[in-house]
N, CA and C atoms as a LAMMPS dump frame, in Angstrom:
ITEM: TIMESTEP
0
ITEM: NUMBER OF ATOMS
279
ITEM: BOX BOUNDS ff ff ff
-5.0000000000000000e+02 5.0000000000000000e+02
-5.0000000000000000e+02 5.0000000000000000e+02
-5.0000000000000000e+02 5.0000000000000000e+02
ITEM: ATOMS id mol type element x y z
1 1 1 N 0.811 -1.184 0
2 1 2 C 0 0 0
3 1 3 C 0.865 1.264 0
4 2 1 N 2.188 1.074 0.828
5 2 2 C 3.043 2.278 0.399
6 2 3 C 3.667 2.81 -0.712
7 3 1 N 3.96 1.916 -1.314
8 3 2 C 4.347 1.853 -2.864
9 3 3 C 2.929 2.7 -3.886
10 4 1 N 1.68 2.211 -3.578
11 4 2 C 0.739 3.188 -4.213
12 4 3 C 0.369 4.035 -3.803
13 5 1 N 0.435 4.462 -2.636
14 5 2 C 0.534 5.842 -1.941
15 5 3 C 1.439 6.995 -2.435
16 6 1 N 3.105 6.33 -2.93
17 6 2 C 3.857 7.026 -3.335
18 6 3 C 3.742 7.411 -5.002
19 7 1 N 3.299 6.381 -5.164
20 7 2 C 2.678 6.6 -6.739
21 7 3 C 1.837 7.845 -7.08
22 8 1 N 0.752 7.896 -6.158
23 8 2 C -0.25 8.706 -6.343
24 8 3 C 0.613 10.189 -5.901
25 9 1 N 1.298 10.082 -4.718
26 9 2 C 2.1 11.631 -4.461
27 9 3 C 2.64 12.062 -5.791
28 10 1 N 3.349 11.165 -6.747
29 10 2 C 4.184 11.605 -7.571
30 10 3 C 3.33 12.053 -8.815
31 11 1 N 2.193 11.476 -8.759
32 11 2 C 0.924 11.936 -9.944
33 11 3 C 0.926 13.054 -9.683
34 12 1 N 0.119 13.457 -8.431
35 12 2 C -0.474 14.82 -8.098
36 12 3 C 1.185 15.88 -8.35
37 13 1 N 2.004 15.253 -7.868
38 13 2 C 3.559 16.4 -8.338
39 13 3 C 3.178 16.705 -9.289
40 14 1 N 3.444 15.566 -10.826
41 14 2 C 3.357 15.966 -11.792
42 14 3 C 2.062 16.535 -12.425
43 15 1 N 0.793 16.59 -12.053
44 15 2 C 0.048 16.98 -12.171
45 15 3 C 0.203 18.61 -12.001
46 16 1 N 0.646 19.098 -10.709
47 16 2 C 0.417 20.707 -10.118
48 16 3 C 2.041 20.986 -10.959
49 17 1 N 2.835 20.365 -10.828
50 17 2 C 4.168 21.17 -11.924
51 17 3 C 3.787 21.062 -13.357
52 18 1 N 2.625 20.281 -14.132
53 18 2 C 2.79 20.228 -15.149
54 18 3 C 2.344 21.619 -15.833
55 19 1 N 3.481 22.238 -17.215
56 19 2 C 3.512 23.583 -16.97
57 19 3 C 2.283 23.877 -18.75
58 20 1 N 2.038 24.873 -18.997
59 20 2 C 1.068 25.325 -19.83
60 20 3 C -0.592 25.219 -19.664
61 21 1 N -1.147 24.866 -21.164
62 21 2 C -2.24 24.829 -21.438
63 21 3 C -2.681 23.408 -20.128
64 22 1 N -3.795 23.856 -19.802
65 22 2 C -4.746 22.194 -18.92
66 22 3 C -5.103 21.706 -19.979
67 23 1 N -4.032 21.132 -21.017
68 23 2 C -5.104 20.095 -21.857
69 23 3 C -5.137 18.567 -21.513
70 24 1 N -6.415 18.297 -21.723
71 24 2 C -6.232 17.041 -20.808
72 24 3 C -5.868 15.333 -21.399
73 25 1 N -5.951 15.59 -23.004
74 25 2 C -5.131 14.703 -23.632
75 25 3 C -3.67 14.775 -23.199
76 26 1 N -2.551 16.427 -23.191
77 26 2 C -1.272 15.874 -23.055
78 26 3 C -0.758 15.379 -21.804
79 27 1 N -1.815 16.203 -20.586
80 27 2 C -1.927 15.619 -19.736
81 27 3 C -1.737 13.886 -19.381
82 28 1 N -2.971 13.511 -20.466
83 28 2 C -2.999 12.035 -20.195
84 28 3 C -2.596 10.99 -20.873
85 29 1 N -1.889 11.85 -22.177
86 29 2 C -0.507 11.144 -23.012
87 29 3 C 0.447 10.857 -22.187
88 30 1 N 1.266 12.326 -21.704
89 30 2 C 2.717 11.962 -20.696
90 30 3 C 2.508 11.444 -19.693
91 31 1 N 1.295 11.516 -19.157
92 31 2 C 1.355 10.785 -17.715
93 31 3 C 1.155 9.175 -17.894
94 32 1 N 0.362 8.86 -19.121
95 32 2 C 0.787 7.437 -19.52
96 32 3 C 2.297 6.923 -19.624
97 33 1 N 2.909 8.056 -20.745
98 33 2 C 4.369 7.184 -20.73
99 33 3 C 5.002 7.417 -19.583
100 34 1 N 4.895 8.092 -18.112
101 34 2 C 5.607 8.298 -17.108
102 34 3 C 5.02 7.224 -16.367
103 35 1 N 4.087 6.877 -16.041
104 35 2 C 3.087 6.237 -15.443
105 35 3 C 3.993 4.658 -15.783
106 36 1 N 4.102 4.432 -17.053
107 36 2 C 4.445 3.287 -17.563
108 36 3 C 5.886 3.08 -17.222
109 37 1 N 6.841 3.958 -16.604
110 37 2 C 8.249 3.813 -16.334
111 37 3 C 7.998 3.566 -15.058
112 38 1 N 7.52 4.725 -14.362
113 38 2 C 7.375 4.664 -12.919
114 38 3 C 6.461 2.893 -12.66
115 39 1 N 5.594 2.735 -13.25
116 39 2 C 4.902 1.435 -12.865
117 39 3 C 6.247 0.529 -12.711
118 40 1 N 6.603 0.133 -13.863
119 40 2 C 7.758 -1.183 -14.08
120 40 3 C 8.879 -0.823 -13.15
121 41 1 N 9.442 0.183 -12.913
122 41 2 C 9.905 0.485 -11.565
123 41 3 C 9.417 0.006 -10.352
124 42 1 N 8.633 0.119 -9.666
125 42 2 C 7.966 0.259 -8.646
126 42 3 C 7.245 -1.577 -8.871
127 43 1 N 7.312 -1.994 -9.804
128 43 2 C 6.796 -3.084 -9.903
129 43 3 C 8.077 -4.365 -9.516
130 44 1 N 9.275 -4.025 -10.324
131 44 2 C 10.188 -4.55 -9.698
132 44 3 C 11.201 -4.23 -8.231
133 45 1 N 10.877 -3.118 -7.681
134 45 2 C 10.632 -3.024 -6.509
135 45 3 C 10.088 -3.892 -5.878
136 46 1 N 8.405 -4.001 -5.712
137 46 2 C 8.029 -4.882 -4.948
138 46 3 C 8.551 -6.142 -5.102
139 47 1 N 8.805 -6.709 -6.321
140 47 2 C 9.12 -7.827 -6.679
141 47 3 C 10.331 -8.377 -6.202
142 48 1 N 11.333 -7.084 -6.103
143 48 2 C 12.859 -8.246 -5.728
144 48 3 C 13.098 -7.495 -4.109
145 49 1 N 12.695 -5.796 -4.129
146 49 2 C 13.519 -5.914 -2.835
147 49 3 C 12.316 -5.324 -1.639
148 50 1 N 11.103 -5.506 -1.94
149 50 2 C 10.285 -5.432 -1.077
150 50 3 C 8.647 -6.667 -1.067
151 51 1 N 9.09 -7.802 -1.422
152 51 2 C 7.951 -8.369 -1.734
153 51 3 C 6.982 -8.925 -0.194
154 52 1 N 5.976 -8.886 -1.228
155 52 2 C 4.995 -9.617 0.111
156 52 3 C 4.327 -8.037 0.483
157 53 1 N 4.272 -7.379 1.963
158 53 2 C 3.3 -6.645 2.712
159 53 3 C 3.532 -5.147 1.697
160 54 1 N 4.479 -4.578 1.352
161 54 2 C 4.241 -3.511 0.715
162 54 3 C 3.631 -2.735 0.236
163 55 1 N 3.314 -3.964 -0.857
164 55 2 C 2.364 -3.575 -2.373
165 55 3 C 1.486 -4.519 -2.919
166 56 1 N 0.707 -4.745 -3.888
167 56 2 C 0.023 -5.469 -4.47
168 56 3 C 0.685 -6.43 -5.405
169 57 1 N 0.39 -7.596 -4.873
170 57 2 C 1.326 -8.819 -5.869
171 57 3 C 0.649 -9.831 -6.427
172 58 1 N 0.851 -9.601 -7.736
173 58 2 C -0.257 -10.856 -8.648
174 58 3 C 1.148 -11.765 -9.286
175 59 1 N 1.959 -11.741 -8.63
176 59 2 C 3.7 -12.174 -9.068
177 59 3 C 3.001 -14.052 -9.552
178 60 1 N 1.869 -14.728 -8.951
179 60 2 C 1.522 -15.517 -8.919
180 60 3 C 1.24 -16.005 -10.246
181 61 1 N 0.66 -14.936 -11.021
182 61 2 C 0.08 -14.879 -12.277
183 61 3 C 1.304 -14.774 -13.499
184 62 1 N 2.287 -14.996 -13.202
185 62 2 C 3.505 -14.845 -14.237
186 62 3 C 3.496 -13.269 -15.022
187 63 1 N 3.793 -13.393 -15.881
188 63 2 C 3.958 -12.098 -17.037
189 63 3 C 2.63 -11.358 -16.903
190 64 1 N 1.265 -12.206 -17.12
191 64 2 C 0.179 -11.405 -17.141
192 64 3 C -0.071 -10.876 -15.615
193 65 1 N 0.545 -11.23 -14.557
194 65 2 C 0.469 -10.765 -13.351
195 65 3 C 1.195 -9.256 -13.61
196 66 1 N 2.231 -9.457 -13.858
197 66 2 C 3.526 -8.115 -13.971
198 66 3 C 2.629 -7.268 -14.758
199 67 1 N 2.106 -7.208 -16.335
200 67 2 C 1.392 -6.644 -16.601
201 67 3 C 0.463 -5.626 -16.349
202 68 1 N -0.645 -6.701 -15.383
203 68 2 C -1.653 -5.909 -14.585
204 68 3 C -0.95 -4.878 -13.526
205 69 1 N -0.155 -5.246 -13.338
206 69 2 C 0.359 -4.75 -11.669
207 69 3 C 1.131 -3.863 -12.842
208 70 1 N 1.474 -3.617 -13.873
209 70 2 C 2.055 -1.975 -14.181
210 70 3 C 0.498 -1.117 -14.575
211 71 1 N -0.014 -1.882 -14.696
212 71 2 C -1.576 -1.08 -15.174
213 71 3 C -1.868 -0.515 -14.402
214 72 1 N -2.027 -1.091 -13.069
215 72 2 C -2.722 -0.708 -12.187
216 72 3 C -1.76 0.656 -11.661
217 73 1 N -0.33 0.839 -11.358
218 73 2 C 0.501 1.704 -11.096
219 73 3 C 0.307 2.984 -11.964
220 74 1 N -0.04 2.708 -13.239
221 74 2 C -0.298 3.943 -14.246
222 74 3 C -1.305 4.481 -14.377
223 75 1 N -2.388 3.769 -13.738
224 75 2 C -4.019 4.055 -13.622
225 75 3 C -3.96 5.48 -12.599
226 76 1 N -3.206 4.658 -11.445
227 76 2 C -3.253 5.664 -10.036
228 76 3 C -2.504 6.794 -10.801
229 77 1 N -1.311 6.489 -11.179
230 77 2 C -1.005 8.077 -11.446
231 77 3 C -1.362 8.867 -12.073
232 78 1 N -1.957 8.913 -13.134
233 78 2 C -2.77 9.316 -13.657
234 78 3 C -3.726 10.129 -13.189
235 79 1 N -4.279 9.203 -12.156
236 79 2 C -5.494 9.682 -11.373
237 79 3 C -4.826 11.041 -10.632
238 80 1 N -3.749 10.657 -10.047
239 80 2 C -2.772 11.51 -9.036
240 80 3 C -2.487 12.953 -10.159
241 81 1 N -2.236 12.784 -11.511
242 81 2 C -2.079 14.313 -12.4
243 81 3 C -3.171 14.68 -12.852
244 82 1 N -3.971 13.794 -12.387
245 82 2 C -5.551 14.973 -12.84
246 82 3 C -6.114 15.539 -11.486
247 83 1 N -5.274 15.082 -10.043
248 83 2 C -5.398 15.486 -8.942
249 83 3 C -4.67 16.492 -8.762
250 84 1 N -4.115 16.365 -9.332
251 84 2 C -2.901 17.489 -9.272
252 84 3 C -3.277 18.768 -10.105
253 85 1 N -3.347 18.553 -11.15
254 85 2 C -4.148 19.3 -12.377
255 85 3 C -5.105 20.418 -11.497
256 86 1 N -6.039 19.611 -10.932
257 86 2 C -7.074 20.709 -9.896
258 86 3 C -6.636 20.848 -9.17
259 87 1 N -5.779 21.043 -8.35
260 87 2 C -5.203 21.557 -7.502
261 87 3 C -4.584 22.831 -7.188
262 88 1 N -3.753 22.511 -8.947
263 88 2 C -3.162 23.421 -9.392
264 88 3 C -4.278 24.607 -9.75
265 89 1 N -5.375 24.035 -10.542
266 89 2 C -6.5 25.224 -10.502
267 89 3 C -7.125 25.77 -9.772
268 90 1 N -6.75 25.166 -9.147
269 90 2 C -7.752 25.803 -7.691
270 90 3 C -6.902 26.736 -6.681
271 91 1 N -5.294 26.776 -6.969
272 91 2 C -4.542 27.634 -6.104
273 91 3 C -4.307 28.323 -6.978
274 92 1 N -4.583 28.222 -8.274
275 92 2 C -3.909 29.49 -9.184
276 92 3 C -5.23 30.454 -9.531
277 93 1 N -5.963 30.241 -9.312
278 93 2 C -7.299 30.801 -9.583
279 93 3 C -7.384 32.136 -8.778
């Protein structure tokens, strides 16, 4: 659970630093391909040097386990730069 906790902090970062127009495609272009580094990161994290209570582990499920478990990491952040996104609108306003 700490591992997606930290995920989501780093959304909402990139969300309130992300700089220009609020558009919410490039928004949710880059935060895919960041989303998708940071996931496989954080995925082999749990996997070699924090496994078990951390984070969420479908390690059971082979490749399509690893898979899901980067999905799910890029989902949250995501969520975390459109959290961020309003945030940012709402203090710059």
């Amino acid at each position: 659970m700490l591992i997606e906790l930290l995920d989501l902090l780093i959304g909402i970062v990139f969300g309130f630093f992300h700089k220009g127009k609020e558009d919410y495609t490039s928004i949710l272009r880059n935060g895919a391909i960041i989303g998708i580094v940071i996931g496989i990161i954080f995925v082999l994290v749990t996997i070699f040097l924090a496994p078990g209570s951390m984070s969420i582990s479908l390690a059971f499920l082979g490749t399509v386990g690893f898979i899901i478990e980067i999905l799910i990491f890029v989902v949250i952040f995501i969520a975390g730069a459109f959290i961020g996104d309003r945030i940012e609108r709402v203090i710059r306003k």
